[in-house]
Residue, then its C-alpha position, 0 to 999 in steps of 0.5 A: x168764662x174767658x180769659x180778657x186781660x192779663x197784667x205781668x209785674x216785673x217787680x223792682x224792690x228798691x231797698x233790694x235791687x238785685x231782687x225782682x219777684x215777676x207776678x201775673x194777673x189773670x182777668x176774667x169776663x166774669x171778674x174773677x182773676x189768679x195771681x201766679x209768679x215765675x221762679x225767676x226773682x234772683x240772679x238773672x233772668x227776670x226780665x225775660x220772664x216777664x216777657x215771654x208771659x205778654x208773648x204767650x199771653x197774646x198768643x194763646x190766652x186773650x179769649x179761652x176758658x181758664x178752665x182748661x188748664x191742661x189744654x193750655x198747658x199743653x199748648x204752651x209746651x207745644x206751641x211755644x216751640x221752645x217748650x219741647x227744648x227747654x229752659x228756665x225762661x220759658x218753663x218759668x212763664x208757663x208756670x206763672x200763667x198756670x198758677x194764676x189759671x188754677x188760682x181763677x178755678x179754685x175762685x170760681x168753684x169757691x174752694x182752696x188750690x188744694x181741693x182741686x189737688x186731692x184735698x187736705x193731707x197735711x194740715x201742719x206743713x213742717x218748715x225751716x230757715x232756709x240760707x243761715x249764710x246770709x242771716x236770719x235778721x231783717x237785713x241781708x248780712x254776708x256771713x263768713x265768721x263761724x261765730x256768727x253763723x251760729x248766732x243765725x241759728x240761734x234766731x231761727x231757733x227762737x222763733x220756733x224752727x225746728x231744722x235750719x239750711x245753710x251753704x257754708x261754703x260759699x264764703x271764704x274767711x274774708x267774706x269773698x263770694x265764690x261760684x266756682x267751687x270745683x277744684x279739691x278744697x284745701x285744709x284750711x278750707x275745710x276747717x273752716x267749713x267745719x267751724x262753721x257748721x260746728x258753731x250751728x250744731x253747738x248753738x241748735x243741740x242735736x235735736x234741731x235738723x242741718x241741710x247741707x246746702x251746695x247750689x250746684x257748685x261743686x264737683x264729683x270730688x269737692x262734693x265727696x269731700x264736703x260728705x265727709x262733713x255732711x256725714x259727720x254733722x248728721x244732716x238731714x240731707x245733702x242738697x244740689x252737690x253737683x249740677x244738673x248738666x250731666x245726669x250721671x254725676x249725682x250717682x257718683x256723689x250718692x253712692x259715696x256719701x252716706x246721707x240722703x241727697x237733694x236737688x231738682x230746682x233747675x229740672x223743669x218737668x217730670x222728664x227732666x226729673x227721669x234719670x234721677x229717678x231711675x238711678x236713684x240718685x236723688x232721695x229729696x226732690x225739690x222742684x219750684x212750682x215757680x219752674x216746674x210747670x205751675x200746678x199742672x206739671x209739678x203735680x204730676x212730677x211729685x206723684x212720679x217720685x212718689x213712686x220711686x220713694x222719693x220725698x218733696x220739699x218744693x223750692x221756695x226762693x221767691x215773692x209771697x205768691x210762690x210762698x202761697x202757691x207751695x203750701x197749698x200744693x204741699x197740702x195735697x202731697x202724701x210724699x211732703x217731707x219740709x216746707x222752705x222759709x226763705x229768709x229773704x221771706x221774712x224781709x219787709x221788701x218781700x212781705x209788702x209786696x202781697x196783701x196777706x203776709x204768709x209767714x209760719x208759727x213755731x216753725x210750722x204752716x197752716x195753708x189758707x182755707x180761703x178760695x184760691x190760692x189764698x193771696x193777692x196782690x199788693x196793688x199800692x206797691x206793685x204798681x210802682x214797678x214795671x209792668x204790662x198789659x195785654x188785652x183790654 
């Protein structure tokens, strides 16, 4: 079997512009092909992806086995020569190309991605809503009154869900969006904070789970304020308090604050992931299989943590393909805590983009059983994007 044809969709939503999920299409000479997706469908950056997959794609697949993933992955790292520096363009097209290459082996040998994992170890995959700030609804809505935020959670509530994440901090009372949340909140700031969290928490009960989530936006001390408010609601854990950019500030922030800390979608391998499994800084690790090296790396950084303790909860933020790719790694993992649902998941500009509509059942997920990664794509909307195609 050799590699003959490969397809890159750069995805355009209409009813979504800021949203543009970048899919792969592997073709073999024996007709079988693999989807994968590059973890780049928001903010910047998709386009890149795009195009480092043709480039990789030109050079190193048109003619090989997909069989030898490990073989090619090695040589994306090696050859590409920016993979031994890093970065998210690149490691986000290696990861594309590798999913699909899995997606084609577990086809041909007629079984599900996760088989060629370790098998089944988790037959429930425990989820939950996942950016409470911009609703749980069919249409993104910007939230910044507490009111409100507890109204999100009562609709995930409703629909099953067991545990709901949300970023209080990233409006202010007004609705304004803020990226720069480093310099020392005021009081009214974090009153506002609180109110927040305090209408989900009245809203959910106390049996119903709160992530805390940051995007990296604080500081060291910002993020030890907002503990105070992590440790009071009781969250389940603390996610991304601070950035990646120095690994020692991660330390800082877990030695102040009493819950468990997350993060790990912006580190890219399992050598980015050392320092923080060494200083035992991070408790929940979140790698993409979108960022982190597609099947073939993300495996090998997941069974790393395990042996520091640490629990996975894999970044999900992107097209359906990533959603089937997730679950069916999370499958395989013995150290599995939580599966994320995105709300842009549940969108119908998101849904559409697939065949099959991966979409969990009173807050819980069944991986498909059907050989591969268990989807495909949608071809009556895709190729109404943008695409490429390198080979014949």
């Amino acid at each position: 079997m050799k590699v003959n044809r490969v397809e890159i969709f750069d995805i355009h939503c209409p009813k979504r512009d800021v949203w543009n999920p970048v899919f792969v299409r592997i073709h073999t000479d024996e007709g079988i092909s693999g989807v994968g997706e590059a973890g780049l469908a928001y903010d910047l950056g998709h386009s890149a992806a795009a195009n480092m997959i043709k480039e990789i794609a030109e050079a190193m697949l048109i003619g090989h086995d997909p069989f030898n993933t490990e073989l090619l992955w090695q040589r994306m790292l090696r050859e590409s020569f920016w993979g031994l520096g890093g970065g998210p363009v690149i490691y986000a097209a290696m990861s594309a190309i590798d999913t699909a290459l899995w997606d084609i082996k577990a086809k041909a040998l007629n079984v599900p991605v996760y088989q060629l994992l370790g098998g089944k170890v988790n037959s429930q995959l425990r989820t939950y809503a996942s950016q409470l700030q911009f609703d749980w609804d069919q249409q993104v809505n910007r939230l910044f009154d507490p009111e409100d935020y507890g109204k999100a959670a009562e609709k995930a509530i409703q629909q099953g869900y067991d545990a709901v994440k949300v970023d209080p901090i990233m409006y202010d009372a007004k609705g304004n969006c803020f990226f720069e949340r480093t310099k020392l909140f005021s009081q009214p700031d974090m009153r506002l904070f609180r109110a927040r969290l305090q209408a989900i928490r009245d809203a959910v009960g106390d049996d119903v789970d709160i992530i805390f989530e940051c995007h990296s936006l604080p500081s060291v001390s910002t993020a030890i304020q907002l503990g105070e408010l992590v440790e009071e609601f009781r969250c389940l854990y603390f996610e991304e308090p601070v950035h990646y950019l120095s690994a020692d500030l991660h330390q800082k922030v877990a030695d102040k604050v009493n819950v468990p800390i997350a993060g790990g979608e912006r580190l890219y391998n399992r050598w980015g992931i050392k320092p923080y499994m060494q200083d035992l800084s991070i408790d929940v690790l979140q790698p993409d299989v979108g960022l982190c090296g597609g099947f073939t790396e993300t495996k090998k950084v997941c069974d790393y943590a395990d042996a520091f303790d640490v629990k996975i909860q894999l970044h999900v933020c992107g097209g359906p393909v990533a959603t089937a790719a997730s679950l069916q790694l999370e499958t395989a993992l013995s150290n599995f805590l939580i599966h994320e649902h995105h709300t842009y998941a549940i969108k119908e500009w998101n849904r559409e983009l697939c065949v099959q509509d991966l979409q969990p059942v009173n807050g819980f997920f069944q991986v498909s059983d059907a050989p591969g990664l268990g989807i495909e794509l949608n071809d009556e909307i895709v190729y109404r994007s943008p695409h490429l195609v390198v080979g014949k």
